[in-house]
N, C-alpha and C positions, 0 to 999 in steps of 0.2 A: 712290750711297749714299743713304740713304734720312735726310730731316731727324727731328731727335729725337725731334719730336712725334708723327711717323708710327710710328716704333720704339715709344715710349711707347704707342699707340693700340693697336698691336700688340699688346703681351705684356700691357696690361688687357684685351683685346676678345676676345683667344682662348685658352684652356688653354695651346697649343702655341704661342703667337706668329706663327700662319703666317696666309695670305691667301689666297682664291683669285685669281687673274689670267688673261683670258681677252683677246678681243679683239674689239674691237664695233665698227662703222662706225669703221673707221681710227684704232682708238688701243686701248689699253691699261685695263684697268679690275682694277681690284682690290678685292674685298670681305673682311670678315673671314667666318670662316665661318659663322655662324650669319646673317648676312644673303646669303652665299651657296644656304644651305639654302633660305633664302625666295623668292630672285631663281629657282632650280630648280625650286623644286615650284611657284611661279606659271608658269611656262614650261608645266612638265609635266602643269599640274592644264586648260589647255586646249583646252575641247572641241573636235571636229571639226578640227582645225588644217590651215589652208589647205597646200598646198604648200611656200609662201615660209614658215610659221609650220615645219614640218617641217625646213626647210634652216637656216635662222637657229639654230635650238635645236640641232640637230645640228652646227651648226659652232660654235658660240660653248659649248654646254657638251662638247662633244666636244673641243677643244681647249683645254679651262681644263685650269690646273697649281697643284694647290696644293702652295705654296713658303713657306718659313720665312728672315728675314734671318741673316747669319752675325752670330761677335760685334762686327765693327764695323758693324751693320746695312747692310752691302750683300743685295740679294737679285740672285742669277743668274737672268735671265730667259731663259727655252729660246730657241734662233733659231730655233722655226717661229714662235712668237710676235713675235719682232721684226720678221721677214718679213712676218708677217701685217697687223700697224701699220703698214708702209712706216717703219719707224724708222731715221731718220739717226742720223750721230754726234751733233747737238745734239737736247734732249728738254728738254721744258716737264712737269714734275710738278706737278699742279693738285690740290688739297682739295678735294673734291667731297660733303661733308657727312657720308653714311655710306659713302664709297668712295673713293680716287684714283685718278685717271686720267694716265697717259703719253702724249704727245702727242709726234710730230716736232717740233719746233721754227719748222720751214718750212712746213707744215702747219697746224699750230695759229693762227700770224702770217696769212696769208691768209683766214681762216675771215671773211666779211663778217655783221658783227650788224648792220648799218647800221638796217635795216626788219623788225624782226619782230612790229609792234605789232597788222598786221592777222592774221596767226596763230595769235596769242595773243588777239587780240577771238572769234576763231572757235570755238576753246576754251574761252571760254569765263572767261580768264583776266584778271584786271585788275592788271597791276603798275603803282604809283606810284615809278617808280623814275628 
């Protein structure tokens, strides 16, 4: 079941209160759809698209479902998707600013942040955090 605030984000963010959900390096992501539209045509507006840029676009938007919650905002997630995530029975639902994300529980716990500071120097990025 999805917490209220995501419900709530829900039925302001989209006419229909639906999402799209797809499944991206081992978990779960869900847009509303007008930032889905954009996360698409950024994919698709792609010139020359390598191989790998071909196969990622064709699995991650070839397999997205767009889904609407019921009235006690559970949303039914298809099992090629759940598959797709490797999703056990425990799941971590993370706020992800314009998106949330589904994550195995076991999965998610293991993820090491320990050192990502030289990464982010490379990039170009400086967080004070």
């Amino acid at each position: 079941m999805l917490p209220p605030e995501y419900r709530e984000g829900l039925a302001n963010g989209s006419e229909q209160g639906t999402c799209w959900i797809t499944c991206s390096n081992g978990r779960l992501v869900a847009k509303l759809p007008q930032d889905w539209d954009a996360f698409v045509e950024t994919l698709n507006g792609i010139r020359n698209p390598t191989r790998q840029i071909i196969q990622y676009r064709a699995k991650v938007i070839g397999s997205a479902e767009e889904l609407a919650p019921d009235p006690q905002g559970r949303i039914r997630i298809p099992q090629h998707l759940i598959q797709a995530a490797g999703l056990g029975k425990d799941v971590m639902l993370l706020g992800m600013y314009d998106k949330f994300e589904i994550w195995d529980l076991e999965t998610f716990n293991s993820i090491d942040t320990d050192d990502v500071s030289q990464d982010l120097v490379d990039r170009g990025v400086n967080l004070d955090i």
